[in-house]
SEDREN-871314 format. One record per residue: residue number from 1; x, y, z of N, C-alpha, C, O in turn; residue in one letter. Coordinates in Angstrom, 1 decimal. Each point is the difference from the previous one (the first is absolute). Last residue first. Layout:
<recs>
+-----+--------+--------+--------+--------+--------+--------+--------+--------+--------+--------+--------+--------+------+
| pos |    nxx |    nyy |    nzz |   caxx |   cayy |   cazz |    cxx |    cyy |    czz |    oxx |    oyy |    ozz | code |
+-----+--------+--------+--------+--------+--------+--------+--------+--------+--------+--------+--------+--------+------+
| NUM |      X |      Y |      Z |      X |      Y |      Z |      X |      Y |      Z |      X |      Y |      Z |    a |
...
+-----+--------+--------+--------+--------+--------+--------+--------+--------+--------+--------+--------+--------+------+
</recs>
This chain:
<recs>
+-----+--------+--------+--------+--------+--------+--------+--------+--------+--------+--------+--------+--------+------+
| pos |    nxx |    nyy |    nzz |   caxx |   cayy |   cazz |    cxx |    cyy |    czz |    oxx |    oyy |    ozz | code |
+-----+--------+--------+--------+--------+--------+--------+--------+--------+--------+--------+--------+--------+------+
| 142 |   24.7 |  -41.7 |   15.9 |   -0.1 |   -0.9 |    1.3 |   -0.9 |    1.3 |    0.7 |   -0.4 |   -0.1 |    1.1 |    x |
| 141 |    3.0 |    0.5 |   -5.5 |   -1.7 |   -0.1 |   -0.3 |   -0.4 |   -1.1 |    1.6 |   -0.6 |   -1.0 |   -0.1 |    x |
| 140 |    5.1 |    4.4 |   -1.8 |   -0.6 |   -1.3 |    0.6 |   -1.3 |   -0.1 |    0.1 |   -0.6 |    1.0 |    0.2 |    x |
| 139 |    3.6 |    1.7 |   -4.1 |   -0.6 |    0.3 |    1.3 |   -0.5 |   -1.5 |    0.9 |   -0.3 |   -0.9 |   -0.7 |    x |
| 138 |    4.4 |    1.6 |   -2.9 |   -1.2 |   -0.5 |    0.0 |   -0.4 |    0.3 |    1.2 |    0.6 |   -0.4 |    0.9 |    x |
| 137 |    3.5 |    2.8 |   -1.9 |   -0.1 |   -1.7 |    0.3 |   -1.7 |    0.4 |    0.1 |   -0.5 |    0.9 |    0.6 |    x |
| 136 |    4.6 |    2.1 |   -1.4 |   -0.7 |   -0.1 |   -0.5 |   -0.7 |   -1.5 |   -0.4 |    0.1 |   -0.7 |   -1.0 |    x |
| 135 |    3.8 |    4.1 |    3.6 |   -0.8 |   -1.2 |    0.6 |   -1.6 |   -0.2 |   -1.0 |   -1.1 |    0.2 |    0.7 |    x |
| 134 |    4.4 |    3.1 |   -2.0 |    0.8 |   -1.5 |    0.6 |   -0.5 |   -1.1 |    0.3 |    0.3 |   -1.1 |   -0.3 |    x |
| 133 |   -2.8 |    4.4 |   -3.7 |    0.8 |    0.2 |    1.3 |    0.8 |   -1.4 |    0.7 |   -0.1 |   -1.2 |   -0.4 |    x |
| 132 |   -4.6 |    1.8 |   -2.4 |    1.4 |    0.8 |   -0.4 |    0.6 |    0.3 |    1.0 |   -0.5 |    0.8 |    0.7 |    x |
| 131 |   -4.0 |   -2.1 |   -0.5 |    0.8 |   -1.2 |   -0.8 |    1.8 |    0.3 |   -0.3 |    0.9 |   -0.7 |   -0.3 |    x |
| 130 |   -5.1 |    4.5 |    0.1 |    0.1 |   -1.5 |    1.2 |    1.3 |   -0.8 |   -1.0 |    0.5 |    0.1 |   -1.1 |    x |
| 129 |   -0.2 |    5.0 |    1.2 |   -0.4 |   -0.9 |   -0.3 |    0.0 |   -1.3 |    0.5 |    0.9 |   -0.5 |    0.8 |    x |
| 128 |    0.0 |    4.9 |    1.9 |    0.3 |   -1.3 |   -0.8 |   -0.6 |   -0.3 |   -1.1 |   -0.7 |    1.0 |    0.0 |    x |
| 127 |   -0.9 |    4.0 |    2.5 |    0.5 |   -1.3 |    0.4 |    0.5 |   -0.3 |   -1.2 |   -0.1 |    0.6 |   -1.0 |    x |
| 126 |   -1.7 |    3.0 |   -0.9 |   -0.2 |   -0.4 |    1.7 |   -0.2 |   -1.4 |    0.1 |   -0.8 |   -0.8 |   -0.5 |    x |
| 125 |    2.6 |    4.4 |   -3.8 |   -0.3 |   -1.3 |    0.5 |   -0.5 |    0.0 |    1.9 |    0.6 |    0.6 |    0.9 |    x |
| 124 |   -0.9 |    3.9 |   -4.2 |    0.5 |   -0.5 |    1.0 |   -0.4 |   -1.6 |    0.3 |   -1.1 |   -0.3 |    0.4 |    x |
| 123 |   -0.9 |    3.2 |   -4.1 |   -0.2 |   -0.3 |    1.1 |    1.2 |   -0.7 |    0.4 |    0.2 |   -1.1 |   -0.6 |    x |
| 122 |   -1.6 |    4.7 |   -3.6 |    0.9 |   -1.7 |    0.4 |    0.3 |    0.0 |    1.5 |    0.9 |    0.7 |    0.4 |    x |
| 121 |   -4.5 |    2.6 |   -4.4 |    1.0 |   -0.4 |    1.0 |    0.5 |   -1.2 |    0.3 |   -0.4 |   -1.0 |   -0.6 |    x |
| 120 |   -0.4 |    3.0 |   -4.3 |   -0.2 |   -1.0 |    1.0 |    0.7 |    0.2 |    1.6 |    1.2 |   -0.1 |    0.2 |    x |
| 119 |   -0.5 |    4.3 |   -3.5 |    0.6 |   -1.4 |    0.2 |   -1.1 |   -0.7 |    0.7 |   -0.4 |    0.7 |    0.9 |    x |
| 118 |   -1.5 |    3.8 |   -2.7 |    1.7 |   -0.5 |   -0.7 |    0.3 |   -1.5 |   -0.3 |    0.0 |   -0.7 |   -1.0 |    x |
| 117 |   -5.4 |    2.4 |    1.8 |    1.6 |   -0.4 |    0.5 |    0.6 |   -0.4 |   -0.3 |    0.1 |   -1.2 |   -0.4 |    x |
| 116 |   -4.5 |    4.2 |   -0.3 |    0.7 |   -1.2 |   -0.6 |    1.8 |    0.0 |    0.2 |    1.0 |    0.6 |   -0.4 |    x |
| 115 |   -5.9 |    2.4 |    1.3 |    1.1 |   -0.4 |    0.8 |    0.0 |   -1.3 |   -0.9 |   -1.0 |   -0.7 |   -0.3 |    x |
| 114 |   -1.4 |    5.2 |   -0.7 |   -0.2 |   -1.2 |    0.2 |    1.4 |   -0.6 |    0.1 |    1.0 |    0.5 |   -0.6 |    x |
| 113 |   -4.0 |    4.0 |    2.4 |    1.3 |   -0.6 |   -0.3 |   -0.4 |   -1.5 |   -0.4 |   -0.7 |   -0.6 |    0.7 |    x |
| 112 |   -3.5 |    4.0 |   -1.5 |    0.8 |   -0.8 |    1.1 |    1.4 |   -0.7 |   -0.4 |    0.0 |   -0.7 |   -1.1 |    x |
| 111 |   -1.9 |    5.7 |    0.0 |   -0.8 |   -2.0 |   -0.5 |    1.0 |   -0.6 |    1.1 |    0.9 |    0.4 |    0.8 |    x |
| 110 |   -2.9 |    4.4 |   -0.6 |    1.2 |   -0.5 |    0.1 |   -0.1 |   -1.4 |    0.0 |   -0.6 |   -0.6 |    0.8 |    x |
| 109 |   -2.9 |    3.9 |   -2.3 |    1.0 |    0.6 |    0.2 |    1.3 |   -0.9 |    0.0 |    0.8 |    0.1 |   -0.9 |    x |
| 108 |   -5.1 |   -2.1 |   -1.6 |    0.9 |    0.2 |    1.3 |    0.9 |    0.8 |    0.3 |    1.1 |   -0.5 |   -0.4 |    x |
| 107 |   -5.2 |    0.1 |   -2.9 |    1.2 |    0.0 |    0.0 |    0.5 |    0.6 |    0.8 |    0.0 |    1.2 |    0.2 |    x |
| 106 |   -4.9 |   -2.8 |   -2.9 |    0.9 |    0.7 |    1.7 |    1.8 |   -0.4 |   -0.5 |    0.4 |   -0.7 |   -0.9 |    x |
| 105 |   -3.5 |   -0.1 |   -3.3 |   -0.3 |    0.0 |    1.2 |    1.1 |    0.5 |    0.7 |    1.2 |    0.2 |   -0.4 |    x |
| 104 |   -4.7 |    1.9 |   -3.2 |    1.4 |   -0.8 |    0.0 |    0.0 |   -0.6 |    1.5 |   -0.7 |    0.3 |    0.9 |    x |
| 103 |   -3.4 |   -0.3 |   -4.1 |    0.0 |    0.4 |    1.0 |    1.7 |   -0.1 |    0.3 |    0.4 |   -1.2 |   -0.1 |    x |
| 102 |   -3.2 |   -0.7 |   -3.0 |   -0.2 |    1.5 |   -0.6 |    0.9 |    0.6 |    1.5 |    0.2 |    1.2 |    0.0 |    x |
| 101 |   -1.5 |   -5.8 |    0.5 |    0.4 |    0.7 |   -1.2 |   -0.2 |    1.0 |   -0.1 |   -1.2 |    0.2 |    0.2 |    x |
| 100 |    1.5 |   -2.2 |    4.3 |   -0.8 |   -0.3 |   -1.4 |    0.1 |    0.6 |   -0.8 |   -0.1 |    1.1 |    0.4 |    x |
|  99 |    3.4 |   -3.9 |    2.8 |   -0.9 |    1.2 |   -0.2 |   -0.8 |    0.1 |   -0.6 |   -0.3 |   -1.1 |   -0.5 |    x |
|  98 |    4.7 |   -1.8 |    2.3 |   -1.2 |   -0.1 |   -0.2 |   -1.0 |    1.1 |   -0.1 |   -0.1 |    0.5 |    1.1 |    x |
|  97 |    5.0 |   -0.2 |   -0.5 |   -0.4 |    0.1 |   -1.4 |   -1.7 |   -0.5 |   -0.3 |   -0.6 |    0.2 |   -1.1 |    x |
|  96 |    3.2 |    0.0 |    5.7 |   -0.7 |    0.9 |   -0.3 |   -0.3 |    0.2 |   -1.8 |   -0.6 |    0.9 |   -0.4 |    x |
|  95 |    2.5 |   -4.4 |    3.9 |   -1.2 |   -0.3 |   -1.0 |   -1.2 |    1.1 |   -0.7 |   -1.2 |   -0.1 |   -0.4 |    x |
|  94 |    5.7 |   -0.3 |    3.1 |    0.5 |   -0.5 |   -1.2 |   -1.4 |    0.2 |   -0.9 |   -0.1 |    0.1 |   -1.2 |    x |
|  93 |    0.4 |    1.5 |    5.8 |    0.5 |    1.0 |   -0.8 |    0.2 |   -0.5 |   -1.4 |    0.1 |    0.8 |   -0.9 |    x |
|  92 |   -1.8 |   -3.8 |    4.7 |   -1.0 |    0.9 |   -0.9 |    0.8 |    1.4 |   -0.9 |   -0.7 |    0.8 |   -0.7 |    x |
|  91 |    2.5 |   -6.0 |    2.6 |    0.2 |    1.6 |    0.2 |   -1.0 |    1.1 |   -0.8 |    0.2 |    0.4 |   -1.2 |    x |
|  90 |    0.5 |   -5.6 |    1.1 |   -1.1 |    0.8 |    1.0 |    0.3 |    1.2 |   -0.2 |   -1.0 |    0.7 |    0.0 |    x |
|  89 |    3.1 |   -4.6 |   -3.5 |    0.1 |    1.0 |    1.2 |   -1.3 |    0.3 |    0.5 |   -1.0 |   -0.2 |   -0.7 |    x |
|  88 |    2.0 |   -2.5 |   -3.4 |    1.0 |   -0.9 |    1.1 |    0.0 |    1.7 |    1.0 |    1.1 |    0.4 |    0.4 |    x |
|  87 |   -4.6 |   -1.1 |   -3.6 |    1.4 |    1.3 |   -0.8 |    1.0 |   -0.6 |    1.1 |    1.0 |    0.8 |    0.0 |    x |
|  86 |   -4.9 |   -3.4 |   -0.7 |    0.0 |    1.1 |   -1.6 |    1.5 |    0.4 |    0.1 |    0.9 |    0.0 |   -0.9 |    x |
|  85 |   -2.7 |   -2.1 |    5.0 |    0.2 |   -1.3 |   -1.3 |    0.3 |    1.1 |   -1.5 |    0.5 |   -0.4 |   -1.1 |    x |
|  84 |   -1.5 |    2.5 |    4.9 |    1.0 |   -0.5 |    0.4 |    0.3 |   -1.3 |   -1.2 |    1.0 |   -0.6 |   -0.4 |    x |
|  83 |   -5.0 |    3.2 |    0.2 |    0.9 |    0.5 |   -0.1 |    1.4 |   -0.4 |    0.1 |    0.9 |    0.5 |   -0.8 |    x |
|  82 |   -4.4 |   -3.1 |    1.9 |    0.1 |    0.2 |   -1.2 |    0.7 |    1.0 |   -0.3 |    0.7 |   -0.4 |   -1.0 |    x |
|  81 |   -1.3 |   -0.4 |    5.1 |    0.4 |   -1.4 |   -0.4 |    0.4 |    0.6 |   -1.8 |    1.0 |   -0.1 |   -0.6 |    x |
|  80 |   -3.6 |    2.9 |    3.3 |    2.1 |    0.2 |    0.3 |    0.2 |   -1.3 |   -0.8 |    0.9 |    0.0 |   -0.8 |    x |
|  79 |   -5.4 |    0.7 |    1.0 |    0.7 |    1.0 |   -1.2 |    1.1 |    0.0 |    0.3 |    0.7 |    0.6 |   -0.8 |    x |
|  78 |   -3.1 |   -3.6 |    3.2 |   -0.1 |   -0.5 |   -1.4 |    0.8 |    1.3 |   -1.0 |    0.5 |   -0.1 |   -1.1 |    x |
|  77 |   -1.2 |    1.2 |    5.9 |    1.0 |   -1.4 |   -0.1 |    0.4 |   -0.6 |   -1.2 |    1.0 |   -0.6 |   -0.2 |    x |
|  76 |   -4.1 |    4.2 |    0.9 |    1.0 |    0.8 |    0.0 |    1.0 |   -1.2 |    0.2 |    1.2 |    0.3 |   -0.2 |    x |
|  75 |   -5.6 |   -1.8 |    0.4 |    0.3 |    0.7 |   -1.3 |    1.6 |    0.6 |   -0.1 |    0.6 |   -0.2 |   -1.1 |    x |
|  74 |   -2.1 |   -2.0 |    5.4 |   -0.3 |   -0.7 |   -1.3 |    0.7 |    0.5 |   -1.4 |    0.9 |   -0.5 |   -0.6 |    x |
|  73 |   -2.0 |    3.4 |    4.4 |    1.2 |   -0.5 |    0.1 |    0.4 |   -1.3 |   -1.4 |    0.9 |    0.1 |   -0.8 |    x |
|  72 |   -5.0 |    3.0 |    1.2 |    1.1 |    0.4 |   -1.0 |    1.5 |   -0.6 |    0.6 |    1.0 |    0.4 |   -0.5 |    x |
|  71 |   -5.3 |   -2.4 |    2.9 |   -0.1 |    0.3 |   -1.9 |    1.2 |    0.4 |   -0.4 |    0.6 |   -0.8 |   -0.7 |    x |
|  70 |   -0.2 |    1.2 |    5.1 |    0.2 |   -1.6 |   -0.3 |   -0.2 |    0.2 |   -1.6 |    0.9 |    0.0 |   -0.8 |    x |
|  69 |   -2.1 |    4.1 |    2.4 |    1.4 |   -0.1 |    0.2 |    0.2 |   -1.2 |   -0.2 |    1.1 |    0.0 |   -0.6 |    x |
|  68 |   -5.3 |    1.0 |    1.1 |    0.7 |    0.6 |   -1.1 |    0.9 |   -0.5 |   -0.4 |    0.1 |   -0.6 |   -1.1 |    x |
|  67 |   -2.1 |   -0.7 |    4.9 |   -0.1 |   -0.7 |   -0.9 |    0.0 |    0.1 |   -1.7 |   -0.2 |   -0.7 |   -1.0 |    x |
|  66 |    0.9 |    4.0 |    4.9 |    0.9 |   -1.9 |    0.2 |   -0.1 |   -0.8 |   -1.1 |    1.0 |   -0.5 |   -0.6 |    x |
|  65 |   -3.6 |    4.4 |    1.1 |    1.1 |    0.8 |   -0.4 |    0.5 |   -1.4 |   -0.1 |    0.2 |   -0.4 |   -1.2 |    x |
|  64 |   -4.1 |   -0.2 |    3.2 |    0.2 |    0.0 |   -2.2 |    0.9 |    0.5 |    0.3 |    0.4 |   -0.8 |   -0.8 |    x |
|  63 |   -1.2 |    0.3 |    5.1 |    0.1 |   -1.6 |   -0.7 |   -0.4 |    0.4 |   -1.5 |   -0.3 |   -0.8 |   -0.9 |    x |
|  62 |    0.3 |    4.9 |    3.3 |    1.8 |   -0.7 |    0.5 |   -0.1 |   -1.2 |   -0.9 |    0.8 |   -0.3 |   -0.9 |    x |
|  61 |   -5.1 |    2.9 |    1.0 |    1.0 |    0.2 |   -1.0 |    1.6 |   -0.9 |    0.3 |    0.9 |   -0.4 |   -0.7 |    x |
|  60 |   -4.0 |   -0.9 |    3.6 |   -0.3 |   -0.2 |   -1.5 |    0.7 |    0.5 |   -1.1 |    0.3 |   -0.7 |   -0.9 |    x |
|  59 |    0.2 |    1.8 |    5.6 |    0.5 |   -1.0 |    0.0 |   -0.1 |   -0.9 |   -1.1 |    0.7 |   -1.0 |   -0.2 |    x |
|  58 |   -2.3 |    5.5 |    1.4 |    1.4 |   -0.1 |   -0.3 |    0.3 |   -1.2 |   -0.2 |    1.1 |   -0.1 |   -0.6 |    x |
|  57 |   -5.1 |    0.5 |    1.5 |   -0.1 |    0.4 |   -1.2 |    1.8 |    0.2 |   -0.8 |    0.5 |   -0.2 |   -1.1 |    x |
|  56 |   -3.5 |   -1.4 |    5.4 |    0.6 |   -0.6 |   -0.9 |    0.7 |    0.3 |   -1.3 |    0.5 |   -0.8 |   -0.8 |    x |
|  55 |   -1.3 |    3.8 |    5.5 |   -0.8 |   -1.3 |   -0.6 |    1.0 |   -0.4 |   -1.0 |    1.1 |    0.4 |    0.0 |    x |
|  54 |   -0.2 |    2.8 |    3.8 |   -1.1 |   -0.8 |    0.3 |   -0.5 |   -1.2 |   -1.1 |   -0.5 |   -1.1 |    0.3 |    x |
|  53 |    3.6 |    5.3 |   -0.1 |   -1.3 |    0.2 |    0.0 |   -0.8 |   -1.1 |    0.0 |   -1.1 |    0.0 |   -0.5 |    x |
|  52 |    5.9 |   -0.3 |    1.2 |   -0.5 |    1.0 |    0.6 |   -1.8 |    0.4 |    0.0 |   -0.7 |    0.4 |    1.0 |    x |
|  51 |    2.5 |   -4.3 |   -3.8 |    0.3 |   -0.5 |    2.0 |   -0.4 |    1.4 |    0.5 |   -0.9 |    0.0 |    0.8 |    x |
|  50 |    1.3 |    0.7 |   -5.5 |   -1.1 |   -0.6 |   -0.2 |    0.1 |   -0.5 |    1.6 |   -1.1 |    0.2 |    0.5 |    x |
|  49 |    4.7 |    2.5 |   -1.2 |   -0.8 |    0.4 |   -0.2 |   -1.0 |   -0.7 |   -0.4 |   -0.7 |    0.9 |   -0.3 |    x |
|  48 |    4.5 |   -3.5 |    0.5 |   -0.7 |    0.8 |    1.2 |   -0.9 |    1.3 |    0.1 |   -0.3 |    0.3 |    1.1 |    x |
|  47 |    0.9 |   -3.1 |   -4.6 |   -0.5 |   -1.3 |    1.1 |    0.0 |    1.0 |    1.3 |   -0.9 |    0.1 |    0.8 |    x |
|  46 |    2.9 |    1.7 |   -5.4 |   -1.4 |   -0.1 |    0.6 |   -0.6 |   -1.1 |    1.2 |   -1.2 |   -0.2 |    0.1 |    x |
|  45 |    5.6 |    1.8 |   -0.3 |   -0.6 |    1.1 |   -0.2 |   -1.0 |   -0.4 |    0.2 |   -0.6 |    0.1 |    1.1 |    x |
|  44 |    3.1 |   -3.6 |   -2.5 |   -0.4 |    0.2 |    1.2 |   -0.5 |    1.3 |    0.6 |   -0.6 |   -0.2 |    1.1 |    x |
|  43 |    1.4 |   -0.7 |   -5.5 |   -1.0 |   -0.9 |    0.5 |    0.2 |    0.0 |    1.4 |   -1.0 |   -0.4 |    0.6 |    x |
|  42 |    3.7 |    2.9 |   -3.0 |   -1.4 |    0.5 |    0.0 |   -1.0 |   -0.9 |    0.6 |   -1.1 |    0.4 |    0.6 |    x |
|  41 |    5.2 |   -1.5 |   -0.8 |    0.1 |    1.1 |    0.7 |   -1.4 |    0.1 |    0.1 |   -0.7 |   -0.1 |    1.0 |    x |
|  40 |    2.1 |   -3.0 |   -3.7 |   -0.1 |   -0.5 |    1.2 |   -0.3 |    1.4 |    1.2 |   -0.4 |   -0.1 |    1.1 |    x |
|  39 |    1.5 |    0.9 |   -5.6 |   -1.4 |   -0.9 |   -0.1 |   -0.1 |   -0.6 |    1.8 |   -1.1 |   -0.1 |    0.5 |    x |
|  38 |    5.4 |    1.9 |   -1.7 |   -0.9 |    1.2 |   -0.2 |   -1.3 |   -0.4 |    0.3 |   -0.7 |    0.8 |    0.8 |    x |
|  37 |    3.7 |   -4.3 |   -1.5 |    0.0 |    0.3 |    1.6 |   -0.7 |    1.1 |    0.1 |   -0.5 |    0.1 |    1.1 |    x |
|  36 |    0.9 |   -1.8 |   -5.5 |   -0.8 |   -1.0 |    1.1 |   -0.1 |    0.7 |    1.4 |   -1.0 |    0.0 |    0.7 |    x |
|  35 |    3.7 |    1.7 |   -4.0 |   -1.6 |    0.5 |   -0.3 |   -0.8 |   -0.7 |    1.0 |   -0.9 |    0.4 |    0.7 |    x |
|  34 |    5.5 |   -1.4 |   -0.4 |   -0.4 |    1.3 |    0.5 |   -1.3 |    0.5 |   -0.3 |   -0.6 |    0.8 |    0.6 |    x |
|  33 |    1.7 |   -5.0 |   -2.6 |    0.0 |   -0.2 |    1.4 |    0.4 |    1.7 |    0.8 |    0.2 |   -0.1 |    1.2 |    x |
|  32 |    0.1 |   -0.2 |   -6.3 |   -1.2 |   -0.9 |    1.2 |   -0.3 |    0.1 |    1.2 |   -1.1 |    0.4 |    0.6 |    x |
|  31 |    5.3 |    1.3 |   -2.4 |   -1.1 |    1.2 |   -0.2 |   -1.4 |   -0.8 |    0.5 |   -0.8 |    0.4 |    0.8 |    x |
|  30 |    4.7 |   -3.1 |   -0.5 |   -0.4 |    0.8 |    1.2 |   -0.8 |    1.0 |   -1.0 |   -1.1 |   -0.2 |    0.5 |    x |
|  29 |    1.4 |   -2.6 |   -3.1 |   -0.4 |   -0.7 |    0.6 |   -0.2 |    0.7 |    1.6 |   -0.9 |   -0.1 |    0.8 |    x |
|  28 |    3.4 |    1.6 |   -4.9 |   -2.1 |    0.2 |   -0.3 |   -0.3 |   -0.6 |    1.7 |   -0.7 |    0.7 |    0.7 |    x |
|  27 |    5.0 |    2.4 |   -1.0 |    0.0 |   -1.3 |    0.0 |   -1.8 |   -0.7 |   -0.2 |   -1.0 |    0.3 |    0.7 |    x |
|  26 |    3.6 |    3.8 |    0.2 |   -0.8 |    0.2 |   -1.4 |   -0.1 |   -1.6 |   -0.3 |   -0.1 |   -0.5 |   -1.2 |    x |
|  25 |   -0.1 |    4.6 |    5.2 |    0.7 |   -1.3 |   -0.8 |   -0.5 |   -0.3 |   -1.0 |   -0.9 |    0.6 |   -0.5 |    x |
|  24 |   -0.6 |    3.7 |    3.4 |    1.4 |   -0.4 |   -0.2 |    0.9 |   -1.3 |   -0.6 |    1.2 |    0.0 |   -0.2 |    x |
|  23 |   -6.3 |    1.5 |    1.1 |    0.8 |    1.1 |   -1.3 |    1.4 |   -0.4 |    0.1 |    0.6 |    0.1 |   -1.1 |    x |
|  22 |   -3.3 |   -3.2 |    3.7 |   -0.4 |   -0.2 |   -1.4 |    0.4 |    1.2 |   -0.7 |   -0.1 |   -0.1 |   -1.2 |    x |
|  21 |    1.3 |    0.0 |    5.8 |    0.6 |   -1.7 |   -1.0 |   -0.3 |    0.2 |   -1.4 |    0.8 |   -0.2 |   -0.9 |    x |
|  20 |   -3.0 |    3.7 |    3.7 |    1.8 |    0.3 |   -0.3 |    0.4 |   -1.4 |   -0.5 |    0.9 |    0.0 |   -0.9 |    x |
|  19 |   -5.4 |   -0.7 |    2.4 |    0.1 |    1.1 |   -1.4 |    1.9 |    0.4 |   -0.2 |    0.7 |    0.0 |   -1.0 |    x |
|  18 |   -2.2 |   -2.9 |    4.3 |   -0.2 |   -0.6 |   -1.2 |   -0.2 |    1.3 |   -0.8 |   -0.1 |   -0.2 |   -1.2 |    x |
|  17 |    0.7 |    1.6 |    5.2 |    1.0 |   -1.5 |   -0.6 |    0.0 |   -0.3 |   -1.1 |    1.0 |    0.0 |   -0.7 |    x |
|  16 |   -4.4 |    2.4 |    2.7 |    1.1 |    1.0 |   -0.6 |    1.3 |   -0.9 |   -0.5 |    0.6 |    0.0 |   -1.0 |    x |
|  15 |   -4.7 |   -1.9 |    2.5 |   -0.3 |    0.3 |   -1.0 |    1.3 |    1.4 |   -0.1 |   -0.1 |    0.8 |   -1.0 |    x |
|  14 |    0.4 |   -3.0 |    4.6 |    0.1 |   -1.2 |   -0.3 |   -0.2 |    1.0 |   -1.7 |    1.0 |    0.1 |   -0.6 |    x |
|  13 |   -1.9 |    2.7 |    4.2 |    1.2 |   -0.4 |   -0.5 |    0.4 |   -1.5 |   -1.1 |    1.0 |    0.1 |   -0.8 |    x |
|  12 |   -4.8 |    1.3 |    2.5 |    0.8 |    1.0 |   -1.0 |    0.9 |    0.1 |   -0.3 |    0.5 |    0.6 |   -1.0 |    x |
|  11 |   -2.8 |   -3.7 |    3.4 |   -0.7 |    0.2 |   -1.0 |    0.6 |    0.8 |   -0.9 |   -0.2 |    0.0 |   -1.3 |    x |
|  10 |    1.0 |    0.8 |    5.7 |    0.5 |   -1.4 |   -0.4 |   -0.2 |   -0.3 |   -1.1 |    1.0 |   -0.3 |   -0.5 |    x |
|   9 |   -3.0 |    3.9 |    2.4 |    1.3 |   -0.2 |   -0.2 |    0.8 |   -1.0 |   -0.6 |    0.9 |    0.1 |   -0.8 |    x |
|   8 |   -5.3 |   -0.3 |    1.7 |    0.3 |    0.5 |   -0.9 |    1.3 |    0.4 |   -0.5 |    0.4 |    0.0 |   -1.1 |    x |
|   7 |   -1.9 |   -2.2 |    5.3 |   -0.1 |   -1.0 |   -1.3 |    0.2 |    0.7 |   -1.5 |    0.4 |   -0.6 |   -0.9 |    x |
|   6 |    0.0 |    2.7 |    5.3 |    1.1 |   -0.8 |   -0.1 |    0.0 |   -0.9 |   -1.3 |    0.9 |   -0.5 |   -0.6 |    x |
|   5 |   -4.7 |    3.7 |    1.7 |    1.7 |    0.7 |   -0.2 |    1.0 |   -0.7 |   -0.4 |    0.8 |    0.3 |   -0.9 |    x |
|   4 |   -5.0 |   -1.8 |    3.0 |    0.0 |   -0.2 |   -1.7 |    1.2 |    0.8 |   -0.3 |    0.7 |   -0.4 |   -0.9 |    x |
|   3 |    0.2 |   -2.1 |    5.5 |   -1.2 |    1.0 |   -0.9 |   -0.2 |    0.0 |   -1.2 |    0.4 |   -1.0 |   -0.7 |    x |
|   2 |    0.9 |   -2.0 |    5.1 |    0.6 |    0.4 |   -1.2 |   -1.5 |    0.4 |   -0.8 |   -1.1 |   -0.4 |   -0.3 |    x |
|   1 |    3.0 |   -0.2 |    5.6 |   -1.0 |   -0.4 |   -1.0 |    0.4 |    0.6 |   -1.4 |    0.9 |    0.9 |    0.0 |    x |
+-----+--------+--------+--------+--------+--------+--------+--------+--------+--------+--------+--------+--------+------+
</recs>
């Protein structure tokens, strides 16, 4: 049978996931989607603590956390679009000049390497060309 032990755990882990995704990347869309999975944590926390004691109450807060989370999915889809249309990246280390005034902003110990390649690679032909060669005769259509 499965306990509340097992739902919490579980719960906690899901919400430790998403907390090491969201201090370790800097990508906006996984930082989303690690807030999302933190939000999923809790919401099962409460369903089993509201199943342990019998009533509804975990299962109310669980259907507003959800319908939080749809709300700021929306939003958090309109602010990548537009960011991504301003500055051609996601990387939240580029969008630390947004601040408020008076205020300096953050500054990354170690910025991120940016990679710009010497040479084009150049892929290895595989196979013929059609048409080229001894026997270069019209396929049969029988």
């Amino acid at each position: 049978m499965i306990s509340l032990s097992h739902f919490l755990v579980v719960g906690a882990v899901l919400f430790g996931l998403g907390l090491v995704g969201f201090l370790t990347r800097r990508n906006l869309i996984t930082l989303f989607l690690c807030a999302e999975l933190m939000l999923q944590g809790v919401v099962l926390n409460f369903l089993a603590f509201g199943r342990m004691h019998g009533s509804l109450n975990g299962q109310v807060f669980g259907l507003f956390i959800i319908t939080v989370a749809a709300c700021e999915a929306g939003l958090a889809l309109a602010l990548f679009l537009m960011l991504y249309r301003r500055g051609r990246s996601l990387d939240s280390g580029l969008w630390q000049t947004i601040h408020e005034q008076g205020i300096p902003p953050v500054v990354d110990v170690e910025p991120l390497p940016i990679y710009i390649p010497d040479v084009h690679p150049i892929l290895p032909v595989a196979g013929r060309k059609p048409g080229v060669g001894p026997k270069a005769e019209e396929p049969s259509r029988a």
